[in-house]
C-alpha positions in Angstrom: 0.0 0.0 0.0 1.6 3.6 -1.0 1.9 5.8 1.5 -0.3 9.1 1.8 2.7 11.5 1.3 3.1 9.1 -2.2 -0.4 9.3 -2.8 -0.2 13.1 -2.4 2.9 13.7 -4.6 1.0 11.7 -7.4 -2.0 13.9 -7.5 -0.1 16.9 -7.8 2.0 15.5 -10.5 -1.3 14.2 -12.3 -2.7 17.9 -11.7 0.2 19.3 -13.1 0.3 16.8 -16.7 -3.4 17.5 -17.3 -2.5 20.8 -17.2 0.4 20.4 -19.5 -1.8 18.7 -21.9 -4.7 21.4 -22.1 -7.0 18.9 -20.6 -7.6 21.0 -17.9 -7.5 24.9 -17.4 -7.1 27.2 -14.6 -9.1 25.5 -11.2 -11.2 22.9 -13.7 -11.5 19.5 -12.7 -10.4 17.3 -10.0 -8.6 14.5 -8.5 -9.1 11.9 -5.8 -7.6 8.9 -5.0 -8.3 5.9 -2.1 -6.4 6.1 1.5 -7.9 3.2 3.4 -11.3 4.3 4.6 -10.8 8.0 3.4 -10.0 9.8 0.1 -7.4 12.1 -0.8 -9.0 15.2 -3.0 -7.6 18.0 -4.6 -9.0 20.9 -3.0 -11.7 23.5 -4.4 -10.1 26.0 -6.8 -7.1 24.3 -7.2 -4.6 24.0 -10.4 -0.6 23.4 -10.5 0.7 27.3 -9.5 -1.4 27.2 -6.2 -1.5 23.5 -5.2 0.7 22.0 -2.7 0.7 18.1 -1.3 -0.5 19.6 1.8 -3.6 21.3 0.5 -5.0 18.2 -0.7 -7.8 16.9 1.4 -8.4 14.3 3.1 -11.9 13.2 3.4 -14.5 10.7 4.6 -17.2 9.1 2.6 -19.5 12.4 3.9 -16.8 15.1 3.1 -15.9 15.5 6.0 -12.1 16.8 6.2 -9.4 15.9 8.6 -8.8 18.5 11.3 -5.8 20.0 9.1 -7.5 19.8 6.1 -8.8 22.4 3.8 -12.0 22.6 1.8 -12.3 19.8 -0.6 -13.3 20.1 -4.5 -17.5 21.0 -4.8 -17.7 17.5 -6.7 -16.3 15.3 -3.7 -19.7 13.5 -3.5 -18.8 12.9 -7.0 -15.9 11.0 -6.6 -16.9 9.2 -3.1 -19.9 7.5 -4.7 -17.9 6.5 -7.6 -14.9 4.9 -5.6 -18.0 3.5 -3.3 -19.6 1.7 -6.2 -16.4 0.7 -7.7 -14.5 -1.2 -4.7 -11.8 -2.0 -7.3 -10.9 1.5 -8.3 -8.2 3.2 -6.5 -8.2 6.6 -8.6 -11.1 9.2 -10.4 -9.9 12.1 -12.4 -12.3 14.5 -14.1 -11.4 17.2 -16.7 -13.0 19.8 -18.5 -11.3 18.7 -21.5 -12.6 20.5 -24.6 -13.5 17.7 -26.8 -15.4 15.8 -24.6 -16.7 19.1 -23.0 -18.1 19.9 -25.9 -19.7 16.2 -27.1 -21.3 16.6 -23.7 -22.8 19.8 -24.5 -24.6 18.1 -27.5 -25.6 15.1 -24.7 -24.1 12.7 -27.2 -22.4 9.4 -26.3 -19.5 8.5 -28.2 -20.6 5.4 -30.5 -18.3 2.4 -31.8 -16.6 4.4 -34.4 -13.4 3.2 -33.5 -12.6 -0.2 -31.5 -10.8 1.1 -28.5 -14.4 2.6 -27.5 -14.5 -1.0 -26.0 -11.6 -0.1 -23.4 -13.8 1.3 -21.5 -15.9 -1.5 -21.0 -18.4 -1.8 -23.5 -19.6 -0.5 -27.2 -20.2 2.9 -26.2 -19.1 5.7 -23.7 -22.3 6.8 -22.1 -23.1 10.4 -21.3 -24.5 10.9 -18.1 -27.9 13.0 -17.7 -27.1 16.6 -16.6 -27.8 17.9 -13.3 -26.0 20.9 -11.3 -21.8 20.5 -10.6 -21.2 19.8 -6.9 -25.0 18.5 -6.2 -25.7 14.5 -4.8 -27.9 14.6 -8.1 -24.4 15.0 -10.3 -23.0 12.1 -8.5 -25.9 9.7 -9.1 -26.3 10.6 -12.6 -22.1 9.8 -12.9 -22.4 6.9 -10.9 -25.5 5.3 -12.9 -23.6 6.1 -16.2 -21.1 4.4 -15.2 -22.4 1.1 -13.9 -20.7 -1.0 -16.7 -18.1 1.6 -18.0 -14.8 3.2 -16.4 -15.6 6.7 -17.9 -18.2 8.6 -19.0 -19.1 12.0 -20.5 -21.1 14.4 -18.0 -24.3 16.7 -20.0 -22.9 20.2 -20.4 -19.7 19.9 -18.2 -17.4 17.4 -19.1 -15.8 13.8 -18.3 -14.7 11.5 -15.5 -13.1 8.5 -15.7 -11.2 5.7 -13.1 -8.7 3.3 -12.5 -6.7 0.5 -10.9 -4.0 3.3 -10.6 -3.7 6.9 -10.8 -1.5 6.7 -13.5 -4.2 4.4 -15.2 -7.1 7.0 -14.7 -5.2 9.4 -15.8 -4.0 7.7 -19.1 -7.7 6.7 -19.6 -8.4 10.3 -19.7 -6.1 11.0 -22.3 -7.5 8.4 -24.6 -10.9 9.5 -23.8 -10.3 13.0 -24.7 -8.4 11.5 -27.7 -11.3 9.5 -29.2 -13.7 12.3 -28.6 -11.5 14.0 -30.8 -11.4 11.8 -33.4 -14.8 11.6 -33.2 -15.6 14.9 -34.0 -13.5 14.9 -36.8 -15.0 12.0 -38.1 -18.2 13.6 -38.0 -16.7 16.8 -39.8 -15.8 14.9 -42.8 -19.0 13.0 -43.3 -21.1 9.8 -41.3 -18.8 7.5 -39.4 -19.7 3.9 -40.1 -20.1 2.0 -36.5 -18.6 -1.1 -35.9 -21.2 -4.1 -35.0 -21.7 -5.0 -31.1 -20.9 -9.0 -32.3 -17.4 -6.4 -33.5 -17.2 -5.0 -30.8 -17.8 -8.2 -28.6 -14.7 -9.6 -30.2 -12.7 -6.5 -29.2 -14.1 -6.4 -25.6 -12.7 -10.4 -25.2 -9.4 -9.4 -26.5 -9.1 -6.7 -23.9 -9.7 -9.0 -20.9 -7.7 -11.9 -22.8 -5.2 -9.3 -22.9 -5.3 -7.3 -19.9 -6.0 -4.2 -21.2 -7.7 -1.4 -20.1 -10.0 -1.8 -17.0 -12.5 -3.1 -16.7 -15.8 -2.2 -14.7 -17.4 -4.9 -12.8 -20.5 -6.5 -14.7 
């Protein structure tokens, strides 16, 4: 098990490549990570010139902070209910990264246009219904969306995705944003022919024969 001060170094890097990659921008987004029974949280308005390992949060399942702690990210509940749903994810991440920002503001999944849809768990990557950033109602819309995929888009805001590792979440994130991309372009240049679900059965298998990608349990 890493320790807490590991944990915390590996958010702030994570915070800082997101950055780096224009998948976030200025205090957008957030990102937690399990600590036993609590969950390390990047706190509210945070991004990489004001973020520190010892601003991070630590909270409990209620968002409730340590005594030392600080206020934690408005979409905590977000991330708790995931990481509650999901015992085998260790890490969330959730960006305001434009491409899939913008998908969500059409409410559109992304269909099997391309095969690695399937690393996310199935033949498409569902968008979840919108409701207000920070509210309970944001977190059950995430969490239902996600019931048999490791990311999803959120209506009018953006995505989240998680992971066996933050590394993993993160990396996930990347192709997410990647494939919305593509997506998009796809659409620009005329109708993007979808691949089958018995095609996209076949890839799923080969990702668990594999080991690629993660999962979400059935």
């Amino acid at each position: 098990m890493k320790s807490e001060s590991e944990i915390r170094r590996e958010i702030l890097d994570a915070v800082r490549r997101l950055e780096e990659l224009g998948l976030n921008h200025a205090s957008s987004g957030n990102i937690s990570h399990r600590f036993g029974a609590r969950t390390l949280i990047t706190p509210t308005g945070a991004h990489t010139a004001n973020l520190t390992e010892a601003r991070i949060v630590s909270i409990d399942d209620e968002g409730k902070a340590s005594a030392e702690g600080g206020v934690p990210s408005s979409e905590w509940r977000m991330h708790t209910e995931i990481l509650k749903a999901h015992p085998e994810a260790q890490a969330v991440v959730h960006t305001h990264a434009d491409t899939c920002v913008a998908l969500s503001c059409l409410r559109r999944p992304i269909p099997p246009f391309h095969y690695m849809v399937a690393y996310f768990g199935g033949d498409d990557i569902p968008c979840a219904r919108y409701a207000p950033f920070g509210s309970d109602a944001l977190a059950h819309e995430a969490v239902a969306a996600l019931a048999e995929r490791s990311a999803c888009l959120l209506a009018n805001h953006g995505m989240i995705t998680f992971g066996p590792t933050l590394e993993h979440a993160v990396g996930a994130t990347i192709r997410l944003e990647t494939l919305a991309r593509q997506y998009v372009i796809a659409r620009q240049a005329g109708e993007p022919v979808l691949l089958s679900k018995d095609d996209m059965a076949v890839v799923i298998e080969r990702y668990r024969r594999y080991g690629i990608g993660h999962m979400p349990r059935a």
